[in-house]
Residue, then its C-alpha position, 0 to 999 in steps of 0.5 A: x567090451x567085457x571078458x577082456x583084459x588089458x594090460x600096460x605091458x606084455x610081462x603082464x599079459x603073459x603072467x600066469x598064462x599057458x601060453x603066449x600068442x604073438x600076432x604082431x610085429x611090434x618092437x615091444x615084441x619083438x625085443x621081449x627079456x625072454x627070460x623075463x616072459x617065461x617066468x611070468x608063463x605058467x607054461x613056457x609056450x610060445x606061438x609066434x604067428x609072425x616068424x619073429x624068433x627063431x625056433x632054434x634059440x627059442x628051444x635052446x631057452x627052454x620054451x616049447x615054440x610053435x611057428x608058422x610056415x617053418x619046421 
């Protein structure tokens, strides 16, 4: 493959990105050191396309978070 990164971990795949897209419910992303993966972020965004945070906490951490489904 070109024009692909991979990374051994998520905190390496977030840093310095505009935003961090989850598309899947595995445990590393699911029990993420969210302070940790905002300050890799250039951008605390968060798009979840599986509902595993809750949009409520997510805010109240800082970050502009994006779900599917839900308001």
């Amino acid at each position: 493959m070109t024009d692909v990164t991979f990374c051994q971990n998520a905190y390496l795949c977030a840093e310095g990105a505009s935003a961090l897209v989850i598309v899947t419910e595995w445990d590393a992303f699911r029990a993420l050191d969210l302070s940790r993966t905002k300050d890799a972020l250039s951008e605390p965004i968060i798009v979840d396309l599986r509902n595993i945070y809750s949009p409520s906490d997510m805010r109240k951490r800082g970050f502009r978070y994006f779900s599917v489904g839900r308001q």
